[in-house]
C-alpha positions as CSV (number, residue, x, y, z in Angstrom):
1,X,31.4,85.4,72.9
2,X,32.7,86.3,76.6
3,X,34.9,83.1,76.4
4,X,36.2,83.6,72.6
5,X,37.6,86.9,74.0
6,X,38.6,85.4,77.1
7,X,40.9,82.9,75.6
8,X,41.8,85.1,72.8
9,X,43.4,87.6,75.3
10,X,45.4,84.6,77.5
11,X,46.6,83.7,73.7
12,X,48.1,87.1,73.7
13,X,49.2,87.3,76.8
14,X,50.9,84.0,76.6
15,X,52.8,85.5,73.1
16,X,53.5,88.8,75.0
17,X,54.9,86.9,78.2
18,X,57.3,84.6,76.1
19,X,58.1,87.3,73.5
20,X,59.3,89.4,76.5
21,X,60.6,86.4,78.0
22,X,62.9,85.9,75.3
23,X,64.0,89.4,74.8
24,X,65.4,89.0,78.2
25,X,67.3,85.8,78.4
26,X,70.7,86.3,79.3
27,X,74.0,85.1,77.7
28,X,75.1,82.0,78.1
29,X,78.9,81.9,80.1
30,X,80.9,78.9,80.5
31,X,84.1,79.1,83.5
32,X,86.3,76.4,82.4
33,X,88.6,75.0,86.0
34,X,91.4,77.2,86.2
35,X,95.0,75.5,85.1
36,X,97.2,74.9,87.8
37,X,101.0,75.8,87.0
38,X,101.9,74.7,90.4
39,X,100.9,71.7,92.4
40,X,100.5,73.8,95.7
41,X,98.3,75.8,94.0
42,X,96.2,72.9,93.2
43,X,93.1,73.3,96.7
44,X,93.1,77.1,96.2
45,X,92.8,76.6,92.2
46,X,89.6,74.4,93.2
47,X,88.2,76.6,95.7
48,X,88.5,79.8,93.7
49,X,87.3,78.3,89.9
50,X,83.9,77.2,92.9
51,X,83.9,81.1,93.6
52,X,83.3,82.2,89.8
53,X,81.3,79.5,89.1
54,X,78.5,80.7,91.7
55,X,79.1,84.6,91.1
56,X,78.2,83.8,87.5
57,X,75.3,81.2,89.1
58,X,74.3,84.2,91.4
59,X,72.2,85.4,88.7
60,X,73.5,89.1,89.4
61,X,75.2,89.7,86.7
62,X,74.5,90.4,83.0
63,X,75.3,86.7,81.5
64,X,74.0,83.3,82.8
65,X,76.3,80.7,84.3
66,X,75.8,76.8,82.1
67,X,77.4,74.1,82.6
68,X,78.1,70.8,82.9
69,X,81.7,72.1,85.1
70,X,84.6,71.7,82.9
71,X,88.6,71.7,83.4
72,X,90.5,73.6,80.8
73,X,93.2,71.3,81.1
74,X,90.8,68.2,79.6
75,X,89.3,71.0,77.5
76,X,92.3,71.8,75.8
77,X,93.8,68.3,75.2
78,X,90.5,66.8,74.2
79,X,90.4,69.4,71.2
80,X,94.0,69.5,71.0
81,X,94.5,73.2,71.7
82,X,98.2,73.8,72.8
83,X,97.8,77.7,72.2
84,X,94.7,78.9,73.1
85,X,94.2,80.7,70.6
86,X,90.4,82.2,69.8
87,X,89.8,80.3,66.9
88,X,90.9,76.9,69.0
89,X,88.7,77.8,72.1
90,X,85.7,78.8,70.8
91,X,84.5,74.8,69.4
92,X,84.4,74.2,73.5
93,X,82.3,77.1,74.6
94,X,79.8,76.5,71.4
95,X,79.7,72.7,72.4
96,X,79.0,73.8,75.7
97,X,76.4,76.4,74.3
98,X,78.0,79.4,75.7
99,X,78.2,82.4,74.3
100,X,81.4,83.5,76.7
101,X,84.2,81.2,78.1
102,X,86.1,82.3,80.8
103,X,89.0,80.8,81.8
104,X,92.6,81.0,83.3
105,X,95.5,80.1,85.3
106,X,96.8,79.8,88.8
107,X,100.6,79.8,90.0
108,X,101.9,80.3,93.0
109,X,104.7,83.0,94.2
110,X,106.5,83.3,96.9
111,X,103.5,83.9,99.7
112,X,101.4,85.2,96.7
113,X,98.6,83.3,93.9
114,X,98.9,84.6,90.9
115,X,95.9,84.1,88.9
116,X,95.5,85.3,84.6
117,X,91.9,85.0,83.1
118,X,90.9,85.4,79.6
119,X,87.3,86.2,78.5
120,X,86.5,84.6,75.2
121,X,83.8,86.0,72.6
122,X,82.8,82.8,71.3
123,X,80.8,84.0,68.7
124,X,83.5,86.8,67.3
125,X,86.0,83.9,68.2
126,X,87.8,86.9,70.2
127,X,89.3,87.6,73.2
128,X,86.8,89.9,75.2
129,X,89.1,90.7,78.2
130,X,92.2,89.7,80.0
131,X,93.5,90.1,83.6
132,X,96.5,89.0,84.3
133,X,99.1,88.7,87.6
134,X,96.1,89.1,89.9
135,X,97.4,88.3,93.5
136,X,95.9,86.4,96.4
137,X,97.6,86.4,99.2
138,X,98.4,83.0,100.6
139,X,97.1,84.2,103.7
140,X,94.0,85.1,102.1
141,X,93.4,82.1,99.9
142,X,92.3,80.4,103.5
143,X,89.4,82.7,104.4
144,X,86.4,82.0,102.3
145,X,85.2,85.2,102.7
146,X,88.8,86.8,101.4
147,X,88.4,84.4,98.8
148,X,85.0,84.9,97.8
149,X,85.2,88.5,97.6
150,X,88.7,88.2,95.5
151,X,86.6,85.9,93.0
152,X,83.7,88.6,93.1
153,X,85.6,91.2,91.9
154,X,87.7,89.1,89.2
155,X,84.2,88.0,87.9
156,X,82.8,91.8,87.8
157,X,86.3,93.0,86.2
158,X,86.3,90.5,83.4
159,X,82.3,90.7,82.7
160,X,82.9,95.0,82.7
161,X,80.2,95.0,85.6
162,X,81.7,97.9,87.5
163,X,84.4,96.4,90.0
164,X,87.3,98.6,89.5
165,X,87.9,102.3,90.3
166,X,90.5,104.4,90.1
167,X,93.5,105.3,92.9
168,X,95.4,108.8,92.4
169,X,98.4,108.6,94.7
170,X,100.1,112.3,95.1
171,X,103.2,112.8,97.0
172,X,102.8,116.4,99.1
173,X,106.7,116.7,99.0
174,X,108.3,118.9,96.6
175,X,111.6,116.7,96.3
176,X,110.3,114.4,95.8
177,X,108.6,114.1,92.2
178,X,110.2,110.7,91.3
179,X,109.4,107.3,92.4
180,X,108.0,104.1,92.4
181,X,104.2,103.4,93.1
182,X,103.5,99.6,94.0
183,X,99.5,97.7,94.8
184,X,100.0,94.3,96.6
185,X,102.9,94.6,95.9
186,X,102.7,95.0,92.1
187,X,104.4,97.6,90.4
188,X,102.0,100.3,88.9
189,X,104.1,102.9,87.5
190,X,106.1,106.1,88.3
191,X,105.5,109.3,89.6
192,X,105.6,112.0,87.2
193,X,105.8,115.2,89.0
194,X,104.8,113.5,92.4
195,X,101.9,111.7,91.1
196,X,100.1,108.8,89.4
197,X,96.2,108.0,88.7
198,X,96.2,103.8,88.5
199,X,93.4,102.8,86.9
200,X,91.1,99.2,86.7
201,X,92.0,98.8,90.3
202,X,89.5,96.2,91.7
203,X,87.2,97.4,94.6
204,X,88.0,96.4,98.1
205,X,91.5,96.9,100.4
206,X,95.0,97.2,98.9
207,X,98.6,98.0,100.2
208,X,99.7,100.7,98.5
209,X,103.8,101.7,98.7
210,X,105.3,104.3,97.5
211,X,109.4,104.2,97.3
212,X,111.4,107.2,96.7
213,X,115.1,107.5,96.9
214,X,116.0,109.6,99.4
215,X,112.9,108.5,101.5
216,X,112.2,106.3,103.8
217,X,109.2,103.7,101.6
218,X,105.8,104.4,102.6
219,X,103.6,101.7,103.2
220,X,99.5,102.4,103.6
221,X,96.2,100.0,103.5
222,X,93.7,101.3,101.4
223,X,90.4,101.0,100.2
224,X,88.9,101.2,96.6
225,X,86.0,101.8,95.4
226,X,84.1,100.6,92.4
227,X,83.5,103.5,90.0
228,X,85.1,106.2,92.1
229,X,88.4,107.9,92.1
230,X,90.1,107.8,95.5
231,X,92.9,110.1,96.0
232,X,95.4,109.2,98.5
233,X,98.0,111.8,100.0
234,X,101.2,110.7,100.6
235,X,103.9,112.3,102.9
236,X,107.4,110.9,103.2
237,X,109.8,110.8,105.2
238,X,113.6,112.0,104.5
239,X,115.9,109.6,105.6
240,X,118.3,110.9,108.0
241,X,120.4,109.7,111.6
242,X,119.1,110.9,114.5
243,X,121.9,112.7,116.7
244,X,123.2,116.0,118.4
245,X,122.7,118.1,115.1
246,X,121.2,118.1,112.0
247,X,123.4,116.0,109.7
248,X,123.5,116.6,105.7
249,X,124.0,112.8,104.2
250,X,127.0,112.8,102.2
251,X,127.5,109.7,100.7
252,X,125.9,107.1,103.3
253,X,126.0,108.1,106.6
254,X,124.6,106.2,110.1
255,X,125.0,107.0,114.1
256,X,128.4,105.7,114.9
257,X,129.7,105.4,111.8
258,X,130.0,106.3,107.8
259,X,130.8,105.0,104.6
260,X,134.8,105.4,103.9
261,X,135.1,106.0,99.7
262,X,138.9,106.8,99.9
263,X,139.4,103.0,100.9
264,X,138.1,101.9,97.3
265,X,140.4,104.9,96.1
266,X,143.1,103.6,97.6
267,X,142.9,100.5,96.1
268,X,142.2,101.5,92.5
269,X,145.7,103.6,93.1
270,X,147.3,100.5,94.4
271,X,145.8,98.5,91.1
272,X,147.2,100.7,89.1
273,X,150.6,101.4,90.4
274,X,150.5,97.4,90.2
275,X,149.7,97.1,86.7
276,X,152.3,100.6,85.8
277,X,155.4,99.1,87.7
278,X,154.7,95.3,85.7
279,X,154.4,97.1,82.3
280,X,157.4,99.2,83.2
281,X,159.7,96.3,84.0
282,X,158.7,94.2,81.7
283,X,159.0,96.7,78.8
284,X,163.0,98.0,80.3
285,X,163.8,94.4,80.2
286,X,162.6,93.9,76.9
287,X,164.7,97.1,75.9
288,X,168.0,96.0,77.1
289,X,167.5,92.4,75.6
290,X,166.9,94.6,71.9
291,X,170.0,96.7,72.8
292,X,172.0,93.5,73.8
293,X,171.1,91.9,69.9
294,X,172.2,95.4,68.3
295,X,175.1,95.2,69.9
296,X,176.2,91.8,68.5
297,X,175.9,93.4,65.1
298,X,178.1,96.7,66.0
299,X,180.5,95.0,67.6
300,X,180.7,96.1,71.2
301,X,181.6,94.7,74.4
302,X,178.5,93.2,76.3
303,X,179.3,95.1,79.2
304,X,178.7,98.2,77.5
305,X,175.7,98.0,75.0
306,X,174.3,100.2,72.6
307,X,171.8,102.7,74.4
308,X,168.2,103.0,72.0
309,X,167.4,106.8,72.0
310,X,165.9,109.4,70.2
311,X,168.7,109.7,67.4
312,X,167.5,105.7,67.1
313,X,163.7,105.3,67.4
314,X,162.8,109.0,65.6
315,X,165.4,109.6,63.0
316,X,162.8,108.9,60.1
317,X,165.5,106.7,59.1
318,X,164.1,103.4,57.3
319,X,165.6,100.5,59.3
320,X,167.6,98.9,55.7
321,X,169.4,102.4,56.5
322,X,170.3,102.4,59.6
323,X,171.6,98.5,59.3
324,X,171.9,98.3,55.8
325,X,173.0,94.7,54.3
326,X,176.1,94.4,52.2
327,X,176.6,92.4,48.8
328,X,177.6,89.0,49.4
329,X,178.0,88.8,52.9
330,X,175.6,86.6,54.5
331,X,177.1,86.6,58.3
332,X,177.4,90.3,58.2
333,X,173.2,90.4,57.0
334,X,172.3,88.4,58.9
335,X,174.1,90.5,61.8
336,X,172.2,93.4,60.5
337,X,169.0,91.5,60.0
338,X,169.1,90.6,63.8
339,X,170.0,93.9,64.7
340,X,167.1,96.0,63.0
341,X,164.8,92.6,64.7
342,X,166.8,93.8,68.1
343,X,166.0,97.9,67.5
344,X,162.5,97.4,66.4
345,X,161.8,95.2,69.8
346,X,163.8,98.3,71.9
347,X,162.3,101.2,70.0
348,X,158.7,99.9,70.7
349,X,158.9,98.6,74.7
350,X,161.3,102.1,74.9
351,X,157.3,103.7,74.5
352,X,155.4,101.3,76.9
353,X,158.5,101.7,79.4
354,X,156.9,105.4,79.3
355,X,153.5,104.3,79.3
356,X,154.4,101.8,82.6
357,X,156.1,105.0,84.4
358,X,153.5,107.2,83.3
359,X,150.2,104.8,85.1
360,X,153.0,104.4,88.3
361,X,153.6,107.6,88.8
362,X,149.5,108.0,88.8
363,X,148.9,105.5,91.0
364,X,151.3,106.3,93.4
365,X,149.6,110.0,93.5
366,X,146.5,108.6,94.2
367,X,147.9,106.2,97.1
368,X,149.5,108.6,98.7
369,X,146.4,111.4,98.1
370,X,144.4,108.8,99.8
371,X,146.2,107.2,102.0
372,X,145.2,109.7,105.2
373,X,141.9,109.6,104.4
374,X,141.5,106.1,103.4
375,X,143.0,104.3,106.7
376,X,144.1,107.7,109.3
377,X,141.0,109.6,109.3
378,X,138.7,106.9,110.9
379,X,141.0,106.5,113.6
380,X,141.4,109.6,114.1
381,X,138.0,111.1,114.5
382,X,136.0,110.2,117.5
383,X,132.5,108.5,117.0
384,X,130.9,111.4,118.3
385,X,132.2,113.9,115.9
386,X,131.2,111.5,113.1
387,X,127.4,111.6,114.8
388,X,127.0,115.0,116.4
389,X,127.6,117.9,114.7
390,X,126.7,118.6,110.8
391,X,128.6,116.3,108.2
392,X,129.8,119.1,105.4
393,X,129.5,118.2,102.0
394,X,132.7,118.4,99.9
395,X,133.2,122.3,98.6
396,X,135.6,124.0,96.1
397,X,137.0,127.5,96.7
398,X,138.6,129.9,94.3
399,X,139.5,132.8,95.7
400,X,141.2,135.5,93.5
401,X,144.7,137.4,95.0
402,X,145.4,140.7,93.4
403,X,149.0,142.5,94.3
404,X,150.7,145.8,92.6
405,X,152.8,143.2,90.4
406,X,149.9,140.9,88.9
407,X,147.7,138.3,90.7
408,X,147.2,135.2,91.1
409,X,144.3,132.3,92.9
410,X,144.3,129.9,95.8
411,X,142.4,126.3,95.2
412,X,141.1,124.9,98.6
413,X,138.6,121.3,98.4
414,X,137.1,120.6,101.9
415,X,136.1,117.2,102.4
């Protein structure tokens, strides 16, 4: 009777032990060898699709790595999947018998791996997770250990197993609210009001910059950790010259010399006084030339044509009334015809002939405006008075003048 009960309780046990055994099994993942989109990227796509393989293998984590080791590249083309797409890549991971596939990319840019990864639901026939424009620094992709950890904390991101935390950069200067937050290089976002929370950054070191205008960029090593929030205080520095005085940058300003703007100035004036003076000489030549064909038709001596005025060009006269044809006489119409052909052509460069002095008269203003301080102030002013000293900015003053017979203001702009 002592035996029967004996064996009768291993039975149970034995149920109890593989029931149990059973309820804790693990998933079943698959890491397919990373594609290489670059042929230098081909060792460190090896050595890094090794690294995921034996996190998963490490038997850590919540799923269980089984193989046999497969490329996605022969995955793909053996079951013709040009896309990817879920309902493609799941037939591989079930005839591998996993219930996840993880897979992915590597490229490489400029002194930076980038590396995408896609976590695939199998059973759903759904994309799980992505990661993409993960870097690895060339640099790093030569330490096994850099490498090892950058392929731990890929695997715990993708499988949700707690490798990411969260940064909160905040700027402690009140100017500066606006700017760009960068991780490895990788832009993160914007400050809004001199800060920004990044979240899903993986644990471990990062270089964080922060680039302001008006600042000189800030550039700091730091250190995340998984589930935490790190909160990094950032104080910039204004960018100024160093010199005998405190120096307000107007424009862009260094020691020993400055940005000249009335040069560009200058030039524009020059353009334009250019273009003006063409328009206007070509459109008084075309004027005489329409005078000169009137004047075949009235009559007159060449040497002393018709002059197009007012009295012509805005009369309100219709042209068949101010050259009208007569019955029967073809020379004498077709002397008007060429003559109200000669008025419209002087009436309508008489306007642009305006038009051409109008734009040289402009440029010339702005020349001659500029001219001192495009090409006589430089030469003028010693290097030290550029550098020492505090650079104004430019300033407008009004000031009123009131006398027993009226008033009147003064303008003054300081430069």
């Amino acid at each position: 009777m002592t035996r029967l009960l004996s064996k009768t309780c291993l039975v149970i046990f034995a149920f109890i032990a593989l029931g149990f055994g059973t309820a804790i099994a693990k998933p079943k993942i698959a890491v397919l060898g990373l594609e290489v989109q670059d042929p230098s990227a081909t060792t460190v796509g090896k050595d890094l699709t090794d690294a995921l393989r034996n996190q998963a293998r490490s038997g850590t984590g919540k799923y269980e790595l089984i193989g046999p080791d497969k490329e996605l590249v022969d995955e793909k083309l053996m079951n013709s999947c040009d896309n990817e797409l879920p309902a493609c890549m799941s037939p591989i991971g079930t005839s591998i018998g996993a219930s996840r596939l993880l897979y992915g990319r590597i490229r490489l840019v400029q002194n930076n791996f980038i590396v995408d990864l896609v976590l695939l639901n199998v059973n759903d026939k759904a994309k799980e997770k992505t990661l993409a424009n993960q870097r690895l620094a060339t640099s790093d992709a030569t330490d096994s250990v850099k490498l090892g950890t950058f392929a731990r904390n890929l695997y715990k991101a993708m499988t949700n197993e707690s490798s990411t935390g969260t940064l909160i950069v905040e700027v402690t200067n009140k100017d500066a609210d606006r700017g760009a937050v960068k991780i490895d290089g990788d832009e993160k976002g914007f400050l809004n009001s001199g800060r920004l929370p990044i979240q899903n950054v993986l644990d471990g070191k990062h270089t964080l910059t922060v680039d302001v205008g008006g600042f000189q960029p800030f550039t700091k090593e730091v250190t995340v950790v998984a589930n935490e929030r790190i909160t990094v205080s950032v104080t910039l520095t204004p960018e100024s010259t160093t010199g005998g005085g405190s120096i307000e940058k107007f424009g862009t300003e260094s020691q020993g010399s400055h940005t000249n703007y009335w040069k560009p100035m200058f030039v524009t004036g020059a353009i334009v006084t250019a273009i003006g003076g063409s328009v206007w000489l070509y459109a008084y030549r075309e004027v005489l030339d329409g005078q000169s064909r009137i004047t075949q038709f009235d009559g007159r001596d060449p040497a002393h044509p018709v002059e197009v005025d007012e009295s012509y060009c805005d009369s309100g006269k219709k042209l068949s009334e101010v050259f009208p044809d007569k019955p029967n006489d073809d020379v004498f119409n077709a002397a008007a015809s060429e003559s109200r052909a000669g008025l419209v052509q002087a009436c309508k460069n008489r306007r642009y002939t305006k038009y051409g002095i109008a734009a040289t008269a402009i440029g010339g203003v702005i020349m001659l405006g500029t001219f001192y301080s495009a090409w006589l102030r430089d030469s003028a002013e010693s290097p030290s008075k550029r550098v020492s000293g505090r650079v104004k900015k430019p300033s407008l003053v009004v000031t009123p003048v009131l006398t027993p017979t009226g008033g009147f203001a003064t303008l003054r702009i300081d430069w």
